[in-house]
VEXDREN-2710 file (C-alpha; in Angstrom, 1 decimal):
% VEXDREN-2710
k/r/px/py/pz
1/UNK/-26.5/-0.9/-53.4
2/UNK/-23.3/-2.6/-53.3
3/UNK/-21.7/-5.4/-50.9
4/UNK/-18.5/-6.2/-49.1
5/UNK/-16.9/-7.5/-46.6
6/UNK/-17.7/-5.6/-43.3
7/UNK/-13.7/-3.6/-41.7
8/UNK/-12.6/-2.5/-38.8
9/UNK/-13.5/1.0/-40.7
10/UNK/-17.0/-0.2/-40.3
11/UNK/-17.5/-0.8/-36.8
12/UNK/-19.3/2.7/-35.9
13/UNK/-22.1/1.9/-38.9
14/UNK/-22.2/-1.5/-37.8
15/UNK/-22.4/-0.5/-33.9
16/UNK/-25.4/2.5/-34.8
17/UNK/-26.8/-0.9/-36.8
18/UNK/-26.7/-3.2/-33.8
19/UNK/-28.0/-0.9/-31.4
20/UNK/-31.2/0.4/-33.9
21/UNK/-31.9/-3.4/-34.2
22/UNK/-31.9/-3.9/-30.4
23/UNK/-34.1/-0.6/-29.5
24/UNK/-36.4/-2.2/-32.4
25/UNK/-37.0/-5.5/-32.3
26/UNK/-40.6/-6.5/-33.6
27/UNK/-40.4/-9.6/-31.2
28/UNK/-37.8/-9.9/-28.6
29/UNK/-38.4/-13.9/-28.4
30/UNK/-37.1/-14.2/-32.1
31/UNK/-33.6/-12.6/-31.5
32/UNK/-30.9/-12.4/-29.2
33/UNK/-29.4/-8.9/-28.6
34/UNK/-26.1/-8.2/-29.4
35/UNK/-23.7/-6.5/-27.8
36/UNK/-23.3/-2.5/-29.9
37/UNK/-20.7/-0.8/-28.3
38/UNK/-17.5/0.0/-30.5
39/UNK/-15.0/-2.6/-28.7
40/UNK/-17.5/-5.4/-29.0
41/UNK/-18.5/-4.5/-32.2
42/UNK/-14.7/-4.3/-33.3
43/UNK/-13.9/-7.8/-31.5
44/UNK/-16.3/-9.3/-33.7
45/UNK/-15.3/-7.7/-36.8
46/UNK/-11.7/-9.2/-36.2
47/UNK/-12.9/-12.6/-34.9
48/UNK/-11.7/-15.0/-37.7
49/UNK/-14.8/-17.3/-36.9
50/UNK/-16.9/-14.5/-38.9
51/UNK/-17.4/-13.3/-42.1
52/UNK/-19.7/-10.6/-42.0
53/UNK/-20.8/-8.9/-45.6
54/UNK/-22.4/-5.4/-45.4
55/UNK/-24.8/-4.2/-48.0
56/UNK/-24.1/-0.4/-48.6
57/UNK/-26.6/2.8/-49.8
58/UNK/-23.7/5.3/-50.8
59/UNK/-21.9/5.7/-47.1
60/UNK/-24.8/4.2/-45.1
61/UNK/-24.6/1.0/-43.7
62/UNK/-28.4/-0.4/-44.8
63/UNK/-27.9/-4.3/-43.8
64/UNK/-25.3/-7.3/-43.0
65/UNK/-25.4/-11.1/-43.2
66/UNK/-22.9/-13.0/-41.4
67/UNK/-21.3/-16.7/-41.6
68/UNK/-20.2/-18.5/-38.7
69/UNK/-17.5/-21.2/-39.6
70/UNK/-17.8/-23.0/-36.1
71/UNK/-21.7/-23.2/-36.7
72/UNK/-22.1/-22.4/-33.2
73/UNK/-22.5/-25.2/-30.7
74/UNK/-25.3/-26.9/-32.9
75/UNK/-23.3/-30.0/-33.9
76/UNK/-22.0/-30.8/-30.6
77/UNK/-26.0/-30.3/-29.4
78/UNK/-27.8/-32.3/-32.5
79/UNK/-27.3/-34.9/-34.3
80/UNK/-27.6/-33.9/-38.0
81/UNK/-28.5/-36.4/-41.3
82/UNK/-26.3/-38.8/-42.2
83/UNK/-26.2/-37.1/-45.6
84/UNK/-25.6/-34.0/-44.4
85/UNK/-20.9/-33.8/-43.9
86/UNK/-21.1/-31.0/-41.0
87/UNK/-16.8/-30.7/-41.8
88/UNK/-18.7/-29.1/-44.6
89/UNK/-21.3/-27.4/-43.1
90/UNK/-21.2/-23.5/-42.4
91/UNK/-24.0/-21.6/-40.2
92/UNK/-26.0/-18.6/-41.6
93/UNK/-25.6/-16.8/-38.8
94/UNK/-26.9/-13.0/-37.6
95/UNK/-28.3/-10.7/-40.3
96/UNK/-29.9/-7.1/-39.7
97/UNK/-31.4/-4.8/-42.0
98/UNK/-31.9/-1.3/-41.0
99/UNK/-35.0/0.0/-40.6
100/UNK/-35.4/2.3/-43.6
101/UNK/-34.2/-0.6/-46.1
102/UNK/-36.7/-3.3/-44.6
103/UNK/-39.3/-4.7/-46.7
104/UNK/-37.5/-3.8/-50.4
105/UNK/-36.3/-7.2/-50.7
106/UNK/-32.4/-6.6/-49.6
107/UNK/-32.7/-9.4/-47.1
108/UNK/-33.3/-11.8/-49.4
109/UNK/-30.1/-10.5/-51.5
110/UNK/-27.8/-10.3/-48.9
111/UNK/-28.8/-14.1/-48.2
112/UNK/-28.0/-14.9/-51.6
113/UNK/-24.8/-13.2/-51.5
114/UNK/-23.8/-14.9/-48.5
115/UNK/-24.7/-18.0/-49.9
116/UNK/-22.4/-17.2/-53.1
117/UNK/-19.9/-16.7/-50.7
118/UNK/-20.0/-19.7/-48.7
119/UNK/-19.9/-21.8/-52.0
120/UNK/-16.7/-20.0/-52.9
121/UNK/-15.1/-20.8/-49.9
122/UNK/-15.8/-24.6/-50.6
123/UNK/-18.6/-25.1/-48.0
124/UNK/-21.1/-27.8/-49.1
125/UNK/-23.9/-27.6/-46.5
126/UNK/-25.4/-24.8/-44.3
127/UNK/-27.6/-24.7/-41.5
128/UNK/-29.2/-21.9/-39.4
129/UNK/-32.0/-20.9/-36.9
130/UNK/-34.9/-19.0/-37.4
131/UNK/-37.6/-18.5/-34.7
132/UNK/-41.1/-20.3/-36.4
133/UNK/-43.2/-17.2/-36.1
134/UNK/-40.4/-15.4/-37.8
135/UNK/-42.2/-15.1/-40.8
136/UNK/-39.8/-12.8/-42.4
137/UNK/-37.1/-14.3/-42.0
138/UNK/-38.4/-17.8/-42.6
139/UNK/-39.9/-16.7/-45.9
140/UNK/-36.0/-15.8/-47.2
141/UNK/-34.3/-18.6/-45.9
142/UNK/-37.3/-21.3/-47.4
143/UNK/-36.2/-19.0/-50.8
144/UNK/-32.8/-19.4/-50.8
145/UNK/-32.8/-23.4/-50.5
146/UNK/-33.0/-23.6/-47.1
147/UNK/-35.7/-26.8/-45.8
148/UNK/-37.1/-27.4/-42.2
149/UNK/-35.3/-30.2/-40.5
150/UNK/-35.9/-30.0/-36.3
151/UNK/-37.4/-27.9/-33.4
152/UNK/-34.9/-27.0/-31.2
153/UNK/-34.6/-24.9/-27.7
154/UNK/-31.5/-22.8/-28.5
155/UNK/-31.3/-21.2/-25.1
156/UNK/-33.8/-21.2/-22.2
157/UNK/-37.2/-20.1/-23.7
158/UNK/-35.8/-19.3/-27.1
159/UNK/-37.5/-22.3/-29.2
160/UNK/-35.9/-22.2/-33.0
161/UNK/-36.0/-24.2/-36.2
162/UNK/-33.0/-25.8/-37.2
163/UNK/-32.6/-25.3/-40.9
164/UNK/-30.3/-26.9/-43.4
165/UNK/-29.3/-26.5/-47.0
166/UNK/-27.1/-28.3/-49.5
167/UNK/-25.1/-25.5/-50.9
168/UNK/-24.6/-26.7/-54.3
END
């Protein structure tokens, strides 16, 4: 397995990706879908507000973990700890693992890689959000260094955890 920053000579592997994760999802309350076709995918890929690192098994895609540098909308929504600098801050964003690779751990190393990555780039904090039944998911995130902080509805009938994390 090796990792790298997701290209434009990605987008079909990450598309097929996207679109196994939406046919699959275990709980459609803990994700939102994402848009799989080539143009979106590619519009993405180029979007400068994402860095989005791919975890490779010879020539197939098998997972990806993404950073999003405007942390969404969350700290124009919540008011985050005083000790917590959000011009700092950087969200842990989407990450998919395809089905074949889930439950060997890669998850949990693509997290880490993304946090390596985040610290590289000078990010001190990190938050994300995580469904609470999302046990998975949860699990890596609390491994990683990632703590509880708030309940949140994220959209309409899509309750999450707020999580956050001092990077270094």
């Amino acid at each position: 397995m090796y990792f790298r920053k997701i290209t434009t000579l990605d987008a079909e592997k990450l598309s097929g990706l996207i679109k196994e994760m939406n046919e699959n999802l275990f709980n459609k309350s803990w994700f939102l879908t994402m848009e799989s076709d080539l143009n979106n995918v590619i519009k993405m890929i180029n979007n400068d507000r994402f860095y989005i690192l791919g975890a490779f098994d010879g020539e197939d895609l098998a997972g990806i973990a993404s950073l999003d540098y405007k942390n969404g909308k969350l700290p124009q929504k919540y008011e985050f700890p005083n000790w917590c600098n959000i011009s700092k801050m950087v969200e842990f964003s989407f990450s998919i693992v395809a089905l074949k690779y889930r439950g060997k751990g890669l998850m949990y190393d693509l997290l880490k890689k993304i946090k390596e990555i985040a610290i590289s780039q000078g990010f001190e904090f990190a938050c994300c959000t995580v469904h609470n039944d999302n046990y998975p998911s949860k699990k890596n995130l609390l491994k990683i260094g990632f703590s509880y902080y708030m309940s949140i509805e994220q959209y309409t009938e899509f309750p999450r955890n707020l999580m956050l994390m001092k990077l270094n």
